[in-house]
ChimeraX commands (.cxc) that place a marker at each C-alpha (Angstrom):
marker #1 position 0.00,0.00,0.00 radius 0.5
marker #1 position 1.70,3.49,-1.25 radius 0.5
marker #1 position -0.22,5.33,1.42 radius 0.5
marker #1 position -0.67,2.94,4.54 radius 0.5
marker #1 position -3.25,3.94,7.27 radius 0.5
marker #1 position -1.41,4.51,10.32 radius 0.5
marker #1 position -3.78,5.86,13.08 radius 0.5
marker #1 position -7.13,5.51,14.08 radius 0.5
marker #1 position -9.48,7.46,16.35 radius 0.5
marker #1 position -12.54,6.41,18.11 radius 0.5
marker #1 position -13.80,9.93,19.92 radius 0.5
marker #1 position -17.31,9.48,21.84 radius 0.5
marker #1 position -18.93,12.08,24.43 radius 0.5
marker #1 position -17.29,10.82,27.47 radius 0.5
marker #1 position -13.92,9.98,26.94 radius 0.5
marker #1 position -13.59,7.97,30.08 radius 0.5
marker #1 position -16.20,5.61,29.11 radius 0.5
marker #1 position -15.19,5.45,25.53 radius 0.5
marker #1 position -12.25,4.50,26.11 radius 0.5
marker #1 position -13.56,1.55,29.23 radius 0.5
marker #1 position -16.04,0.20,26.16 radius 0.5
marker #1 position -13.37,-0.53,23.86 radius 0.5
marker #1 position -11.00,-1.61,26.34 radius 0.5
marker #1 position -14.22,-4.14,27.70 radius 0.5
marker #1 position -15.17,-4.85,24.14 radius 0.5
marker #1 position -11.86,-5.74,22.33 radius 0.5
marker #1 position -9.27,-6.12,25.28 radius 0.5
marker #1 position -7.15,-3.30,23.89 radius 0.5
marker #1 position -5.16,-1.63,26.71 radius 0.5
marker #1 position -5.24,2.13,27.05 radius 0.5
marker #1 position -3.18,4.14,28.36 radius 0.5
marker #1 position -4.73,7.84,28.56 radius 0.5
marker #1 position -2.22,8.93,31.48 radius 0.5
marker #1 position -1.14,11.60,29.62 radius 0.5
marker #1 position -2.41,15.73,30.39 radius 0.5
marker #1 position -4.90,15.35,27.64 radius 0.5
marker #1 position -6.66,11.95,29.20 radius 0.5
marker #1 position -6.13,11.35,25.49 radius 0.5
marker #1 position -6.04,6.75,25.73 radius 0.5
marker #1 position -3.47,5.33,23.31 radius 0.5
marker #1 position -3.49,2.20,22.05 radius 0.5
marker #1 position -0.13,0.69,21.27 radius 0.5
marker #1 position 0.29,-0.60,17.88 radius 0.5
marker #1 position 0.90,-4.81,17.83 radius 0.5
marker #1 position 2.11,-7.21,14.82 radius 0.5
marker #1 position -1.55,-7.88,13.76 radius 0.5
marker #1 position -2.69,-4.38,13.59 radius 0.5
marker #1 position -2.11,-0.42,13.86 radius 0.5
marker #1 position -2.10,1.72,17.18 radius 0.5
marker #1 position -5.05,4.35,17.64 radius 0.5
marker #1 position -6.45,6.07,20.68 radius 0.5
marker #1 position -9.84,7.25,22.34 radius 0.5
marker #1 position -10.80,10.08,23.82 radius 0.5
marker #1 position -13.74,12.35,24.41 radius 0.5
marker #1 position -15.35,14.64,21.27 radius 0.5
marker #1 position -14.72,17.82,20.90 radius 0.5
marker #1 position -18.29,18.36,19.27 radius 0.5
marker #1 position -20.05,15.38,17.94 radius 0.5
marker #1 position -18.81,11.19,18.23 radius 0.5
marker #1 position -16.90,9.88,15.36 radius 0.5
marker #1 position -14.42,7.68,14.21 radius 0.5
marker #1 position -11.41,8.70,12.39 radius 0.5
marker #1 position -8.33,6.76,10.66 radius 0.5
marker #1 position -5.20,8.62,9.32 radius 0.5
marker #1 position -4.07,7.92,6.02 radius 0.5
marker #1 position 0.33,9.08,6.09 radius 0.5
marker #1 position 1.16,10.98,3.41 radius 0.5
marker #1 position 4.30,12.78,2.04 radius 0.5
marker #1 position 2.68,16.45,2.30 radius 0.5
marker #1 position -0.30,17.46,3.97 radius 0.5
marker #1 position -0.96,20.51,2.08 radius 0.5
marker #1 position -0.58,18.31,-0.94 radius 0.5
marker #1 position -2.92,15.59,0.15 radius 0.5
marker #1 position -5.71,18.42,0.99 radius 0.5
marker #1 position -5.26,19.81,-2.35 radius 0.5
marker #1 position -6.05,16.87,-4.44 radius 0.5
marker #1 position -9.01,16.07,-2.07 radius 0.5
marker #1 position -10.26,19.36,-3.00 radius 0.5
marker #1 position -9.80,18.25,-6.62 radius 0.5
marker #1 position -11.88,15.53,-6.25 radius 0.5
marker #1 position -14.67,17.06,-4.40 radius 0.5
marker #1 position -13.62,16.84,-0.83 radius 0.5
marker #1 position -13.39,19.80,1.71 radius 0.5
marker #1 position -10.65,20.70,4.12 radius 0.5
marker #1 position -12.02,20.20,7.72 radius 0.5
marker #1 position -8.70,20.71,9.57 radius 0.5
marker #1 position -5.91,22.83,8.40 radius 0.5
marker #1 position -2.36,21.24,8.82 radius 0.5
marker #1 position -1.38,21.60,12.32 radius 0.5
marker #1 position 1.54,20.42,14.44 radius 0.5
marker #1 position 0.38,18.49,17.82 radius 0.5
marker #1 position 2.78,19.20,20.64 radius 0.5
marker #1 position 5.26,16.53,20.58 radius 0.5
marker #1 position 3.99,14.24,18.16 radius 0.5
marker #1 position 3.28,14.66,14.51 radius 0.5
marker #1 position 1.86,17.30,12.01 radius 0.5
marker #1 position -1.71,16.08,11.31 radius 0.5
marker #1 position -4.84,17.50,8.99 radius 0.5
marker #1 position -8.64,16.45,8.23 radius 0.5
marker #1 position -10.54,16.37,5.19 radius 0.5
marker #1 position -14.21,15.54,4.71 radius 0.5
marker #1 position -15.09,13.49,1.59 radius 0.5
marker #1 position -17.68,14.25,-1.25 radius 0.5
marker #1 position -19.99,12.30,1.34 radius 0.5
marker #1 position -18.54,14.06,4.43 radius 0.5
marker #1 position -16.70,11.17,6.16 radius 0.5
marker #1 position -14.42,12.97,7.77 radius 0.5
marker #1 position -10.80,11.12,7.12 radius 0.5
marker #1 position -7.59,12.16,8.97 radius 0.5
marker #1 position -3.84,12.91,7.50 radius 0.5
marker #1 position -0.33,12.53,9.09 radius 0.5
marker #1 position 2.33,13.99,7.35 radius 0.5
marker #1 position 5.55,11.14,6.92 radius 0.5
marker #1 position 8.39,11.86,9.27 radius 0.5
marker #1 position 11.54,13.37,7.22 radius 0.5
marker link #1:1,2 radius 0.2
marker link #1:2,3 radius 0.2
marker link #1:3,4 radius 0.2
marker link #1:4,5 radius 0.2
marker link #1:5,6 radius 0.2
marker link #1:6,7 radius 0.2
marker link #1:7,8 radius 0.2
marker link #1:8,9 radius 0.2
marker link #1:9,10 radius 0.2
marker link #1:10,11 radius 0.2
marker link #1:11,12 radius 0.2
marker link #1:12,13 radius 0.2
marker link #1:13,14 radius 0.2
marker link #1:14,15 radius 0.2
marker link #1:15,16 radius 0.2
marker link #1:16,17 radius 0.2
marker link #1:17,18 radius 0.2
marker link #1:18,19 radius 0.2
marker link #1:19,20 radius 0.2
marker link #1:20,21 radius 0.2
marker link #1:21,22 radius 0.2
marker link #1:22,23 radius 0.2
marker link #1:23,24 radius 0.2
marker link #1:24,25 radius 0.2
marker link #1:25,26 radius 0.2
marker link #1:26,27 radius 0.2
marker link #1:27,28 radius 0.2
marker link #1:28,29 radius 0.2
marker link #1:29,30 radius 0.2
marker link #1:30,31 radius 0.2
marker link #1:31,32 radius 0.2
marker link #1:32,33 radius 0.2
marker link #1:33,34 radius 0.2
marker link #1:34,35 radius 0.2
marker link #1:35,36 radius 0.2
marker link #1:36,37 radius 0.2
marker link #1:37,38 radius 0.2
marker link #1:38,39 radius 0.2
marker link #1:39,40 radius 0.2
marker link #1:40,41 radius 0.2
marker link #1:41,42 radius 0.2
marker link #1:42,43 radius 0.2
marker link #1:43,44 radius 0.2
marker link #1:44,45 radius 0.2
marker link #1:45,46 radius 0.2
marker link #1:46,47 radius 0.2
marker link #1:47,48 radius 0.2
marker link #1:48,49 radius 0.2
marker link #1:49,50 radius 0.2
marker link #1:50,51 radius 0.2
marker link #1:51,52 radius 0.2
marker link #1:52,53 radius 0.2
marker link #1:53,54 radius 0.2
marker link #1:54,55 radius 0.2
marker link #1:55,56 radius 0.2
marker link #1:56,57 radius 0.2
marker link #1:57,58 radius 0.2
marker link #1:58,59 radius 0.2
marker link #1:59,60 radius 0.2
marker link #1:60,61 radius 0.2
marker link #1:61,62 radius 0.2
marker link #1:62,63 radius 0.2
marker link #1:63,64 radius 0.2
marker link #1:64,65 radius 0.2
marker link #1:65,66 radius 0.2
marker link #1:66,67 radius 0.2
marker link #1:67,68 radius 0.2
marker link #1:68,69 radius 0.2
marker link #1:69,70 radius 0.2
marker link #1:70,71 radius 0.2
marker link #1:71,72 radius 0.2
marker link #1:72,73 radius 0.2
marker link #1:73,74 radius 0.2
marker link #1:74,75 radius 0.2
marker link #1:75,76 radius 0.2
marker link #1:76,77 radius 0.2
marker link #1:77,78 radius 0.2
marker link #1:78,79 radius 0.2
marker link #1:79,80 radius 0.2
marker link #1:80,81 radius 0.2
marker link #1:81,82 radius 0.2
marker link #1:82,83 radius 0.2
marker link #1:83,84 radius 0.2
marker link #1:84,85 radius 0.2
marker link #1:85,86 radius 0.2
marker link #1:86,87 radius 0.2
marker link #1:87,88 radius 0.2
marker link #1:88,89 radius 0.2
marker link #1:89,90 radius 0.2
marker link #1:90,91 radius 0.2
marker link #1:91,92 radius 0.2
marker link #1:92,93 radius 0.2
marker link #1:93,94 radius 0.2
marker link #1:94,95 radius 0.2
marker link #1:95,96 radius 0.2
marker link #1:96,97 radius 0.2
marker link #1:97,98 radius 0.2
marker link #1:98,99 radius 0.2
marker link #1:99,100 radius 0.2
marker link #1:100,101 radius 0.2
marker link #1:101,102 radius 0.2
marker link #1:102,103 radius 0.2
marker link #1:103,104 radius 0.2
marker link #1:104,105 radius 0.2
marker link #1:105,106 radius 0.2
marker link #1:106,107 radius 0.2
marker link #1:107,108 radius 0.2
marker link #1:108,109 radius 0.2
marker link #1:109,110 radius 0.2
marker link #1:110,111 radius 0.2
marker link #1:111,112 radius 0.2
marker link #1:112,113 radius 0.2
marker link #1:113,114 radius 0.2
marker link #1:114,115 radius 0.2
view
């Protein structure tokens, strides 16, 4: 795959709880001792690492696609009749991430390639 998925995001009302159903539901362990509460889930050999956390505004589920350029990736969306939901943006110590929503308004996630 050219442009792997690399992340995924499972954001509900109450991050707390989201992150206990998951945890119940698929034995993932999460780890959300970090300032933001924010509940990672490590990566393992049979799939990718994500996290879960409370919504800012509405519960969704996100994946991030890595790309080479963010600004590039958001372009061609554009192109092809998506919309820019985030603008590129660097998350304190980790890695420079943006959002698009699709022509049907799924709203997918980006994560610019490190180097």
């Amino acid at each position: 795959m050219v442009n792997k998925v690399v992340h995924f995001e499972v954001l509900g009302r109450d991050g707390k709880r989201t992150q206990e159903f998951y945890s119940r539901l698929f034995g993932w362990n999460v780890d959300a001792s970090n300032p933001m509460e924010y509940g990672i889930i490590g990566a393992s050999d049979a799939g990718i690492g994500g996290g879960a956390a409370a919504s800012q505004d509405q519960p969704m589920v996100t994946f991030y696609v890595e790309v080479p350029n963010l600004e590039d990736a958001l372009r061609r969306a554009g192109e092809l009749g998506g919309r820019t939901v985030m603008e590129p943006a660097d998350v304190p110590g980790g890695p420079r991430l943006a959002q698009f929503a699709d022509p049907d308004g799924n709203v997918i996630g980006l994560t610019q390639a490190a180097g």
